[in-house]
C-alpha positions as CSV (number, residue, x, y, z in Angstrom):
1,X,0.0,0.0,0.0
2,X,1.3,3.1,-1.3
3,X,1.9,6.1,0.9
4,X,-0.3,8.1,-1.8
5,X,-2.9,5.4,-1.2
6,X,-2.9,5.8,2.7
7,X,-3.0,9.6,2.6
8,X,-6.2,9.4,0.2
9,X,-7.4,6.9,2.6
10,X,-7.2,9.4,5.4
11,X,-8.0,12.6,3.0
12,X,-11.6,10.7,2.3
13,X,-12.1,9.5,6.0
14,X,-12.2,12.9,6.9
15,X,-13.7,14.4,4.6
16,X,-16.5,11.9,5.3
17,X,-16.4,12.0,8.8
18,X,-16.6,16.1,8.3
19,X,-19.6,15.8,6.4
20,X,-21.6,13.8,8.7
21,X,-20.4,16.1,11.7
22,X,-21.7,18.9,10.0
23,X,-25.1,17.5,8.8
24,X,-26.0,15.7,12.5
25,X,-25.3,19.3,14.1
26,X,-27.2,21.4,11.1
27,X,-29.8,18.6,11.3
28,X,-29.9,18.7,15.1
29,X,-30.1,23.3,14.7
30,X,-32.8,22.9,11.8
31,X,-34.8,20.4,14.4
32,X,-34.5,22.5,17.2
33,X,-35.3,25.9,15.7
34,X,-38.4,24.4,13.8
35,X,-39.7,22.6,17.2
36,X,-39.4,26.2,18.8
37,X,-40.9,27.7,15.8
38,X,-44.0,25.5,16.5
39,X,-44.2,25.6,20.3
40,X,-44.5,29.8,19.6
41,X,-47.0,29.3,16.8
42,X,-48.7,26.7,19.5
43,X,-48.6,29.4,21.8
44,X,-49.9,32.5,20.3
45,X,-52.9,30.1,19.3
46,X,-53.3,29.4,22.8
47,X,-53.3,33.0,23.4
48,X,-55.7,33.4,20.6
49,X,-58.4,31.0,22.3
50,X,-58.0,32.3,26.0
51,X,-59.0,36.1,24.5
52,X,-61.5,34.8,22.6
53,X,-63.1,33.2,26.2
54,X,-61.7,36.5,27.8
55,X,-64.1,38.7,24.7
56,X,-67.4,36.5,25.8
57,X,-66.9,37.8,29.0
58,X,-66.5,41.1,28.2
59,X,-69.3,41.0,26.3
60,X,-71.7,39.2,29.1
61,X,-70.8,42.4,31.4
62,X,-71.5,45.0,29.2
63,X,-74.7,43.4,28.4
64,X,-75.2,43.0,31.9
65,X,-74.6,46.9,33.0
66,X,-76.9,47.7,30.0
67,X,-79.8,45.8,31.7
68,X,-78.8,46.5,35.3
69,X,-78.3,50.2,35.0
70,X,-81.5,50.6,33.3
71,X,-84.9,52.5,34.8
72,X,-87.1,49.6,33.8
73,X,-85.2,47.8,35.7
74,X,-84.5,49.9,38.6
75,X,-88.8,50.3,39.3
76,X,-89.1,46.4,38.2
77,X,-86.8,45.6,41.6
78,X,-88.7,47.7,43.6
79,X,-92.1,46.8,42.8
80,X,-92.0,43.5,40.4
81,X,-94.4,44.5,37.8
82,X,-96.0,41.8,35.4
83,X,-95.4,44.0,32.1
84,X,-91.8,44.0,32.8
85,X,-91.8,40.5,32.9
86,X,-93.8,39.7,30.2
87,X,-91.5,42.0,28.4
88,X,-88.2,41.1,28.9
89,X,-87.6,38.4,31.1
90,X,-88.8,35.2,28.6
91,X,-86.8,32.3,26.6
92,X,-86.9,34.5,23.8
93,X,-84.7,37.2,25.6
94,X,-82.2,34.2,26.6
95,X,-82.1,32.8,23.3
96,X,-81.5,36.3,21.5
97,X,-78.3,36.8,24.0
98,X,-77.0,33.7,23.8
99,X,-77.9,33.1,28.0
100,X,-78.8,30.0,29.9
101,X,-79.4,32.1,33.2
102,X,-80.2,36.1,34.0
103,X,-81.1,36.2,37.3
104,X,-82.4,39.4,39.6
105,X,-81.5,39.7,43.4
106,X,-81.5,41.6,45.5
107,X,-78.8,42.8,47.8
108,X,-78.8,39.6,50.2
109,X,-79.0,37.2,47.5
110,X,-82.6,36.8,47.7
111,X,-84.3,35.9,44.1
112,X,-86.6,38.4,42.3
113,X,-86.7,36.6,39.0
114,X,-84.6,34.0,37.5
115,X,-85.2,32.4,34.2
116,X,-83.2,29.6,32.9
117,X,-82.6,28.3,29.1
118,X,-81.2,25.3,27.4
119,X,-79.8,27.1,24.3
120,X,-79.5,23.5,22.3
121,X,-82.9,22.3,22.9
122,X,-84.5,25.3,23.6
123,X,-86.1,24.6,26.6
124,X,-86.5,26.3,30.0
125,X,-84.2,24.8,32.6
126,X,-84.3,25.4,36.5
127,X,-81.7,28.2,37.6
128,X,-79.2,25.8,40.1
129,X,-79.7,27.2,43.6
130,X,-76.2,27.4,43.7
131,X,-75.3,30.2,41.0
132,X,-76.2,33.1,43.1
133,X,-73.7,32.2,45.6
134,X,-71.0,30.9,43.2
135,X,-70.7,34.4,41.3
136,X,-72.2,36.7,44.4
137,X,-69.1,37.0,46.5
138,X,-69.9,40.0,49.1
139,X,-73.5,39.2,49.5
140,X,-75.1,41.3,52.4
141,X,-74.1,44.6,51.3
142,X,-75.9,48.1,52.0
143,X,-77.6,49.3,49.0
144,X,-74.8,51.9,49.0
145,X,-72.0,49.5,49.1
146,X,-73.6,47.4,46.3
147,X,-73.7,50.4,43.9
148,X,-69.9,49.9,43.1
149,X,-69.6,46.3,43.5
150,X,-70.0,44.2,40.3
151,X,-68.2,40.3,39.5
152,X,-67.4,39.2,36.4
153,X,-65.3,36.1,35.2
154,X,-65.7,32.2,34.5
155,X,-66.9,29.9,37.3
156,X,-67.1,25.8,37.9
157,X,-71.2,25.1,38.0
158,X,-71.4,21.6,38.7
159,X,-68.6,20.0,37.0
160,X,-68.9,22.4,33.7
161,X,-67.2,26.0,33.1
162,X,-69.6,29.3,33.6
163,X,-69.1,32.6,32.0
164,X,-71.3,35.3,33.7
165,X,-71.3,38.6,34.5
166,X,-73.1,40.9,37.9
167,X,-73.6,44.2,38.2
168,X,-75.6,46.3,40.7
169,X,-79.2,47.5,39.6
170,X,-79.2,50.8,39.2
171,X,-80.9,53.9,37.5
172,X,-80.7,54.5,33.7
173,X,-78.0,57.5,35.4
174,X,-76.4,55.1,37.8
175,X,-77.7,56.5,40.8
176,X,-77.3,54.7,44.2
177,X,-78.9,53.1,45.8
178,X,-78.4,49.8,44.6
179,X,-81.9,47.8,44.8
180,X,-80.1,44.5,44.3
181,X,-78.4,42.6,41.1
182,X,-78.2,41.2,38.0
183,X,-76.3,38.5,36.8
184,X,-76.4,36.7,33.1
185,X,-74.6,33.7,32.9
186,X,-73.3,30.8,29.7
187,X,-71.6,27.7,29.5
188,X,-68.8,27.1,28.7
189,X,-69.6,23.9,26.7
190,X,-69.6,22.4,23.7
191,X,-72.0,24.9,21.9
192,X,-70.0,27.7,22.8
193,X,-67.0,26.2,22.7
194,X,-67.9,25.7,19.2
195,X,-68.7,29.2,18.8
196,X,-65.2,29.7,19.3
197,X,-64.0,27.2,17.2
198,X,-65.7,28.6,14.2
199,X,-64.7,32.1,15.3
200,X,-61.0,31.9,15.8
201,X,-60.3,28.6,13.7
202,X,-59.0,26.9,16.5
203,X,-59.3,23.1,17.1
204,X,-60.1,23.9,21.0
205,X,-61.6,22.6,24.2
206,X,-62.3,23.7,27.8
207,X,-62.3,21.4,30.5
208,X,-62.3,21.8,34.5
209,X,-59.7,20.4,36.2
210,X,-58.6,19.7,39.5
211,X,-56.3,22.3,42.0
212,X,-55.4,25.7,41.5
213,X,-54.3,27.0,37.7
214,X,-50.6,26.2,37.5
215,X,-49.2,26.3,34.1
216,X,-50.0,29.4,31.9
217,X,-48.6,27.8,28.4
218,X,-47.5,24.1,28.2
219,X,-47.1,21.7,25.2
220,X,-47.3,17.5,24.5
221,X,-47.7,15.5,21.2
222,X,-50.7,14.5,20.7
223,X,-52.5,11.8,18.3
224,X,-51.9,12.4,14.5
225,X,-49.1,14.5,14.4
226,X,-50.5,16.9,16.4
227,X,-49.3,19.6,19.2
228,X,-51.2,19.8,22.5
229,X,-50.9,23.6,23.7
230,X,-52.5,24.3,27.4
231,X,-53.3,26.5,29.8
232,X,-55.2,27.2,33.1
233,X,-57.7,29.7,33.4
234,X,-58.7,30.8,37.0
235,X,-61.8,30.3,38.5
236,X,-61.6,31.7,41.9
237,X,-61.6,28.4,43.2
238,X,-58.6,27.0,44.9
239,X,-59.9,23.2,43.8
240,X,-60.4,24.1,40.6
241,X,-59.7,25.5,37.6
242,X,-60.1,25.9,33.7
243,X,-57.5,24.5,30.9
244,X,-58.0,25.6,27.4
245,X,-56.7,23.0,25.0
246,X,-55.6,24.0,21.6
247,X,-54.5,21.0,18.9
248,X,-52.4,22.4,16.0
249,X,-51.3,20.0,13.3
250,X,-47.6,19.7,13.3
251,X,-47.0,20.6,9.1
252,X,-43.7,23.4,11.0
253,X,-41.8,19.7,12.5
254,X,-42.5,17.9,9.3
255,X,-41.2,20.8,7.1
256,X,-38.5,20.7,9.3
257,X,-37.6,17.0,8.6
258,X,-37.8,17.6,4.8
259,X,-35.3,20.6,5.4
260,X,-33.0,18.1,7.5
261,X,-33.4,15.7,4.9
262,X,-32.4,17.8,1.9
């Protein structure tokens, strides 16, 4: 074996062993960057879906202080007259704002009117005893006091997710004294989940969960090439709370592969 022979021997093993240096670490940078890549994209859809939840509530209150801080209202409290029931508080009002409860009380928590909808079938539901105390936090205040208080957020009713808003019932000018509340209140589930689906283009779900909210963004594979993104919502529960699951399809890691490939 010639000595030319054994230096192209080692001039080839190099190179070779160069070459497959350089394409595990590019392979290994290109894999990396586009995992990151995803895990922002994941996140900003995450993001995405918890201000769409974040919108519905908005919206709830400032339907709610519309109602609340209206005259009609205001007398309706005080003396519970039949035309403003007949009015405004039927299936029909529920349906048009997209409620399953909107409930008046007054300052101690004691009922005026409650009416209750199932917005899938359609038909009137009880109110559950419980929702007045779930969302009414500082029940037992002076008319006064109540003026300035109002709630407004997501809560756990039963073992499903609650959007609702309460504000203090008021005059049409927001005079004090309070005579009491109103409260409007929606599921969370899988109708208005949908909602929010359609509206953002989000593969998405909300689900309760056990404990306090803990993680703020996380991520997992999921089935079919897909990435999990999740995050807790509070509830104002210290046993429970709210993850919002978003599923994106993972097309940035298999571009990725094709890259590393080429």
């Amino acid at each position: 074996m010639t000595l030319r022979f054994i230096t192209a021997l080692i001039v080839a093993a190099t190179v070779l062993g160069t070459g497959a240096s350089v394409f595990t670490f590019s392979k290994f940078v290109t894999d990396r960057s586009f995992s990151n890549l995803e895990d922002s994209f994941a996140e900003r859809d995450l993001e995405r879906a918890r201000n769409a939840i974040h919108a519905q509530v908005a919206e709830l209150d400032a339907t709610a202080l519309d109602w609340a801080s209206w005259d009609a209202t205001y007398t309706y409290a005080a003396n519970g007259n039949a035309s403003y029931e007949a009015e405004n508080l039927t299936q029909g009002t529920l349906s048009t704002l997209s409620l399953n409860f909107l409930v008046l009380a007054r300052n101690d928590g004691t009922v005026i009117a409650e009416r209750g909808l199932d917005r899938t079938s359609g038909d009137p539901i009880a109110v559950p005893t419980n929702l007045i105390g779930a969302v009414l936090l500082e029940p037992g205040l002076s008319p006064e006091s109540a003026a300035s208080h109002n709630e407004s957020g997501l809560r756990v009713l039963g073992a499903v997710p609650l959007l609702f808003a309460l504000r203090p019932t008021m005059t049409s000018q927001a005079q004090a004294p309070a005579r009491g509340y109103l409260i409007m209140a929606r599921y969370l589930d899988a109708e208005t989940v949908g909602q929010l689906a359609d509206q953002t283009v989000l593969n998405l779900s909300a689900v309760v969960a056990a404990g306090p909210p803990s993680a703020s963004f996380s991520s997992r594979t999921g089935p079919d090439d897909t990435l999990i993104a999740s995050g807790d919502l509070s509830t104002g529960e210290q046993d429970r709370h709210v993850t919002v699951n978003v599923s994106i399809d993972t097309e940035i890691a298999r571009a990725g592969t094709r890259v590393g490939r080429w």
